[in-house]
C-alpha positions as CSV (number, residue, x, y, z in Angstrom):
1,X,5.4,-0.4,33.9
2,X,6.8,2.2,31.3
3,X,4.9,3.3,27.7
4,X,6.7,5.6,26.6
5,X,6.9,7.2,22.8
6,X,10.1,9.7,21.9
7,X,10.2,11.8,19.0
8,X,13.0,11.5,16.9
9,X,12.3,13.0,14.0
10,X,9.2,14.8,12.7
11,X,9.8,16.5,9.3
12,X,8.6,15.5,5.9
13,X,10.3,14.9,2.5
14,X,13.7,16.2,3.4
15,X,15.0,17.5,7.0
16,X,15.3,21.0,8.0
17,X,18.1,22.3,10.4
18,X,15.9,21.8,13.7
19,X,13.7,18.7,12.3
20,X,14.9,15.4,11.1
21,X,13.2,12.5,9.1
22,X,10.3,10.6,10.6
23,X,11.6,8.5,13.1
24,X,9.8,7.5,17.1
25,X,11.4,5.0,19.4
26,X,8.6,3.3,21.5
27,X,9.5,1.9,24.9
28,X,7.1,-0.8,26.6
29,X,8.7,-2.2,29.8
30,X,12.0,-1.6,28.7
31,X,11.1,-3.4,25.5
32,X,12.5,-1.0,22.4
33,X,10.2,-0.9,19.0
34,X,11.3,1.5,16.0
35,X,9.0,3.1,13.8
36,X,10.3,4.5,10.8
37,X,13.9,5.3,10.1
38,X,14.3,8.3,8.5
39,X,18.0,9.8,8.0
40,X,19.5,11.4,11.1
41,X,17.8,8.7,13.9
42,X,21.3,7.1,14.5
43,X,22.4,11.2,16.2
44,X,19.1,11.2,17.4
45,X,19.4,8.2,19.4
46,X,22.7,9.1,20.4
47,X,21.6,12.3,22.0
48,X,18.7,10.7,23.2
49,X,21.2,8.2,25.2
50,X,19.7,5.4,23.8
51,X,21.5,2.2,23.1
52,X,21.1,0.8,19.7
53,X,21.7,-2.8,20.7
54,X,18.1,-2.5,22.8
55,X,15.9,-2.2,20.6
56,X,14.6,-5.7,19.0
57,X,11.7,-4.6,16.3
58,X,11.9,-2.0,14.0
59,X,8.4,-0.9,12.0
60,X,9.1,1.1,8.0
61,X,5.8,2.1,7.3
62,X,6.2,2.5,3.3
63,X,9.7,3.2,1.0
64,X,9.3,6.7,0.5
65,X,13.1,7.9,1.8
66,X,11.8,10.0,4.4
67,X,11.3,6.9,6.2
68,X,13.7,4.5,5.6
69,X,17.0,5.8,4.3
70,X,18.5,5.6,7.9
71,X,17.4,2.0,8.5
72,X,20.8,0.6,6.5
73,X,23.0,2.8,8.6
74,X,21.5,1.6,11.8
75,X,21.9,-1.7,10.7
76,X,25.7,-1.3,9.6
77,X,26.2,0.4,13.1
78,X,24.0,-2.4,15.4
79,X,26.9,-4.9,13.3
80,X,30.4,-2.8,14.0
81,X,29.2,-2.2,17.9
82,X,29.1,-6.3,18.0
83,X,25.4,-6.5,18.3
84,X,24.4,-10.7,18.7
85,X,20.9,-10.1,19.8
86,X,18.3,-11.0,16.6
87,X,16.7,-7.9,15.5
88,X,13.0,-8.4,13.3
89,X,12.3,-5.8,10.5
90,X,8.7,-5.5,9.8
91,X,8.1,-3.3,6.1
92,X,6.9,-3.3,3.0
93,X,7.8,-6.3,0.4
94,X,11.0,-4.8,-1.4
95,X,12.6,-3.7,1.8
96,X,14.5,-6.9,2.0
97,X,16.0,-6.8,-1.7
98,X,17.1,-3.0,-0.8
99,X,19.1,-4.1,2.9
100,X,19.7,-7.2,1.0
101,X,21.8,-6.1,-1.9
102,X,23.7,-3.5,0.2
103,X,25.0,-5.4,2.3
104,X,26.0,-7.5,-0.6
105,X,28.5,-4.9,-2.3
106,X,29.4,-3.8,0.9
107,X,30.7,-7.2,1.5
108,X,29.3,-7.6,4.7
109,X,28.1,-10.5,6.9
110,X,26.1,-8.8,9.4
111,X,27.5,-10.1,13.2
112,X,23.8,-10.7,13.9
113,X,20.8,-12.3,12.3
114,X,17.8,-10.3,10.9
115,X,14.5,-11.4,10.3
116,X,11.9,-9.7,7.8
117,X,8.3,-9.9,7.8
118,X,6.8,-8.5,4.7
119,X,3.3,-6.8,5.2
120,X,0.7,-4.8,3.1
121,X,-2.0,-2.5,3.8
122,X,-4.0,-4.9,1.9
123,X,-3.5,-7.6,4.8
124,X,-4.2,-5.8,7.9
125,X,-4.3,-7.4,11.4
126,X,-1.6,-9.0,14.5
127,X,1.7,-8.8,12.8
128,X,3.4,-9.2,15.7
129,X,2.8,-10.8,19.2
130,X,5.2,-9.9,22.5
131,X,4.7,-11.9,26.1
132,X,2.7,-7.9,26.7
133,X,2.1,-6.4,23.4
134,X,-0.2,-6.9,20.5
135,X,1.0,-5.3,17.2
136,X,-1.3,-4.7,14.2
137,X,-0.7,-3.1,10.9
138,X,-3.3,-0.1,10.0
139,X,-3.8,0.8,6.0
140,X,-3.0,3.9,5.2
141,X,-4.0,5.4,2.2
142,X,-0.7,7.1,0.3
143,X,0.6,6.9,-3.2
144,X,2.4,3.8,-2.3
145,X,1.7,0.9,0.0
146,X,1.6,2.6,3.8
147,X,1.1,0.8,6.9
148,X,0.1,2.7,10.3
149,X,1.1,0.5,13.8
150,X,-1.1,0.0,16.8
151,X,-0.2,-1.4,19.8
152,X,-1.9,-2.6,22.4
153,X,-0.9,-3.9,25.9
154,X,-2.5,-7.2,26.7
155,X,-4.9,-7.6,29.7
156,X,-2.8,-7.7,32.6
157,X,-3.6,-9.4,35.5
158,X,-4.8,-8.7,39.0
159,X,-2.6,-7.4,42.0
160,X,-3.0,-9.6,45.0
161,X,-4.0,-7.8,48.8
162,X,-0.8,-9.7,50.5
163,X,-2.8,-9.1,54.1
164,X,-6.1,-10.5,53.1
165,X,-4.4,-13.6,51.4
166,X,-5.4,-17.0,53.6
167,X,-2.6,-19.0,55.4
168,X,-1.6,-21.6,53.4
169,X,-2.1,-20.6,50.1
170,X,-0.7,-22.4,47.7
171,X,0.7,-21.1,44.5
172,X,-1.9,-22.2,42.4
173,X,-5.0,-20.9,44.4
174,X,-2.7,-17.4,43.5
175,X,-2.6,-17.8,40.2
176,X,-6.2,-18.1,40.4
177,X,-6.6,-14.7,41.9
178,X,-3.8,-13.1,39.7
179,X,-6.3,-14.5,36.7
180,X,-9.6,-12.8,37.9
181,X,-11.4,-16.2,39.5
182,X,-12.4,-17.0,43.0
183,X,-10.9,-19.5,45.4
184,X,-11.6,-21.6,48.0
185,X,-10.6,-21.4,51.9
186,X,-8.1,-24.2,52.6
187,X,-9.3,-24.2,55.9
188,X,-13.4,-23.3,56.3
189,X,-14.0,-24.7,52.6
190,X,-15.7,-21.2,51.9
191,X,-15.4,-19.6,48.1
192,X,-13.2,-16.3,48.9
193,X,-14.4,-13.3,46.2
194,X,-11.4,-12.4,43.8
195,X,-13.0,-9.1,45.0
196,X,-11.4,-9.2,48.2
197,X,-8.4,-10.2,47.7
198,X,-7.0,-8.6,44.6
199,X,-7.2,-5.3,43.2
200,X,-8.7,-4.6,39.9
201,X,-5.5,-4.7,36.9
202,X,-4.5,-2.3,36.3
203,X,-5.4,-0.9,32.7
204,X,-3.8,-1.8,29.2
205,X,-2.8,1.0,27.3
206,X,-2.6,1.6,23.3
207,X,-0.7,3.7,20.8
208,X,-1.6,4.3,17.0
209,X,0.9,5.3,14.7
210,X,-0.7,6.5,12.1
211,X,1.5,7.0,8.8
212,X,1.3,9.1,5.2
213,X,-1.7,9.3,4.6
214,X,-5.1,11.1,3.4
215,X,-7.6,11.7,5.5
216,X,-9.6,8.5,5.3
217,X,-12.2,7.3,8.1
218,X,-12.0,3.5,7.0
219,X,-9.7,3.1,9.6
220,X,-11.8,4.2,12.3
221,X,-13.0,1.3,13.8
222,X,-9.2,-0.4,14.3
223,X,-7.8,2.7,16.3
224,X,-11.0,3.9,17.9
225,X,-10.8,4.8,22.4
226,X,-6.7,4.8,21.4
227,X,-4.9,6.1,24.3
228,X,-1.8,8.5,22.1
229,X,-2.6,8.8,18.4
230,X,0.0,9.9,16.2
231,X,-1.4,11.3,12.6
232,X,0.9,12.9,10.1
233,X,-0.2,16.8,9.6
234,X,1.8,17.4,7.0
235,X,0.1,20.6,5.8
236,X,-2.3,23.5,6.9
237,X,-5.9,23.7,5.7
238,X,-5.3,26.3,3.4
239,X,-3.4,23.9,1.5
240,X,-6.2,20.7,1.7
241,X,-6.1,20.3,-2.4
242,X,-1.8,20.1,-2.1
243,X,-2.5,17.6,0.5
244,X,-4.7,15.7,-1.4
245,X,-2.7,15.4,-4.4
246,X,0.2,14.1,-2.3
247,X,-1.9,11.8,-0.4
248,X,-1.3,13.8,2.6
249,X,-3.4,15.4,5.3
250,X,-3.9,18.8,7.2
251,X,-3.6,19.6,10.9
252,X,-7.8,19.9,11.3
253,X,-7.9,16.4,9.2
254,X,-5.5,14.8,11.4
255,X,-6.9,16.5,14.7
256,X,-11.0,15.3,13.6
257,X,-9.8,11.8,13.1
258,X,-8.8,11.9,16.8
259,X,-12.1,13.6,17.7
260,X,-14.0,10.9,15.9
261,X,-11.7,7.9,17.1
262,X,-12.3,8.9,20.7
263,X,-8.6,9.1,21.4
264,X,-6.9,10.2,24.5
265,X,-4.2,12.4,22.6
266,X,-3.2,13.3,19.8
267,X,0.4,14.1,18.2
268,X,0.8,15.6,15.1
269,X,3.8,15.5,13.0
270,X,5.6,15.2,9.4
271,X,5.5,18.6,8.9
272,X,6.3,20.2,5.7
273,X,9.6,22.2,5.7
274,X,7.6,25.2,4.0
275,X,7.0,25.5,7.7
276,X,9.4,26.9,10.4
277,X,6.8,27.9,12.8
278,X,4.7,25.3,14.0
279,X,2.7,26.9,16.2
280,X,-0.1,27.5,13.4
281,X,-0.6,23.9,12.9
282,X,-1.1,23.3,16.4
283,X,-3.3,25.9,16.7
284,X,-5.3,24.4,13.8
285,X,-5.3,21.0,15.5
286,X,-6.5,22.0,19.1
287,X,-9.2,23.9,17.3
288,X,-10.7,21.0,16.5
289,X,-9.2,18.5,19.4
290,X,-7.8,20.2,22.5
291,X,-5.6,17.4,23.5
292,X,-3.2,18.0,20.8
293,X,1.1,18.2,21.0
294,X,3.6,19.3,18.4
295,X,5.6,16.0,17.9
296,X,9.5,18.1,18.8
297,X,12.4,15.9,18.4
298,X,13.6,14.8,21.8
299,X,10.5,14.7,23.7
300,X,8.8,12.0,25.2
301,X,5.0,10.9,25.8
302,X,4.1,9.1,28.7
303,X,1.1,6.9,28.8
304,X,-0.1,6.0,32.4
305,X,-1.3,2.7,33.5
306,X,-3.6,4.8,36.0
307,X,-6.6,7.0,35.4
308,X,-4.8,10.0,35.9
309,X,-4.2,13.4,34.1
310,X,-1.3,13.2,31.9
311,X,1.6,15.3,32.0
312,X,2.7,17.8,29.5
313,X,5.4,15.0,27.2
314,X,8.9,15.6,29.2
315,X,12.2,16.2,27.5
């Protein structure tokens, strides 16, 4: 089963020639989520060959522009493609007034219906719930409502040992082993271990997403043994007080919080443009947690559902 994440766009505040407006697509089972939709992520799906009409949520974190000022363009393409399929917008209240009235002096009627679903840092928890997925909203602490977005798989179940199964099993003595319990022998009457049988599932898998924001520990607990975090880094530390007065972080800030959260890896990301080399950054972050990747438009991060070492993220 595919997690995948794929950068889209990893600059702050406005884009620079190489680096485009926040924007990640998230794949889970061929299931598509957007997070953030800065300008510039309709080209960036296009050369990432990725069909608009697939993906069915899309997360805006806050209404700063750097986030969101592709999201009416996307719609308006989704709607001249022919796009039926209903597509769920999850953002900040006021996000439906601004889609709302310009598609109302565009005179348009989109081809397809939208659903939004207003949260706030203030509310945090499930937002959303997939047949695989949890989704919860993380607060983040910026000079406007922010929300940060973690998803986790849920517990999948066990993988049967096709020789060891009894003959004559019947289809509900294998959903009993596919759920963890024991059965019995249709023929001795002896309880057969789920041990035997099944192999263990294999293991669910989590992503943070992890918004504009200062560097604030309260949310901790909520993203802690995360698989992939992604933290904004929008500065280095020799600019901590400018970070703090835009209610941003620094690479080491970002790179501690995935020290402290126990996290698998880390990308960091929404860089500020003052910055054409980002090597510096990294270097700041891996100083403080090794396990740390540049996010660079185009590539993609692969979480495994085994306990394996994870590959360098793959263009």
């Amino acid at each position: 089963m595919v997690f995948e994440v794929k950068i889209l766009g990893s600059s702050s505040a406005t884009p620079t020639l190489n680096r485009n407006q926040s924007c990640q697509l998230l794949n889970i089972n061929q299931q598509f989520f957007l997070l953030d939709c800065g300008e510039g992520a309709q080209i960036q799906l296009l050369r990432s060959k990725i069909k608009i009409h697939k993906i069915s949520y899309i997360f805006i974190s806050h209404l700063h522009g750097d986030h969101y000022l592709g999201l009416f363009g996307l719609i308006s393409s989704m709607h001249l493609q022919g796009r039926s399929s209903h597509l769920t917008i999850f953002g900040p209240p006021g996000l439906p007034d601004i889609i709302t009235l310009q598609l109302k002096y565009s005179e348009t009627v989109l081809s397809y219906p939208v659903t939004f679903k207003e949260i706030s840092p203030d509310n945090p928890g499930v937002i959303l719930e997939t047949e695989e997925v949890f989704v919860e909203n993380i607060p983040m602490n910026h000079r406007i409502p922010c929300n940060g977005f973690l998803f986790r798989e849920k517990r999948k179940r066990q993988r049967l040992i096709k020789e060891k199964l009894p003959k004559g099993i019947k289809i509900s003595e294998i959903i009993k082993l596919k759920d963890g319990l024991d059965i019995i022998d249709p023929e001795s009457g002896n309880v057969l271990k789920n041990s035997d049988l099944a192999y263990p599932p294999k293991r669910s898998r989590s992503y943070a997403y992890c918004a504009d924001t200062l560097f604030d520990l309260s949310i901790l607990d909520q993203i802690k043994n995360v698989d992939l975090l992604y933290h904004e880094s929008t500065f280095l530390s020799d600019l901590h007080e400018r970070a703090k007065k835009t209610h941003h972080c620094t690479a080491a800030q970002a790179a501690t919080m995935a020290k402290m959260a126990n996290a698998g890896q880390l990308i960091i990301g929404h860089f500020s443009t003052r910055y054409n080399n980002l090597l510096p950054l990294l270097e700041e972050a891996k100083a403080v947690f090794e396990n740390t990747y540049l996010a660079i438009e185009g590539e993609t991060f692969t979480i495994p559902d085994e306990l394996e070492s994870w590959n360098q993220p793959q263009k």
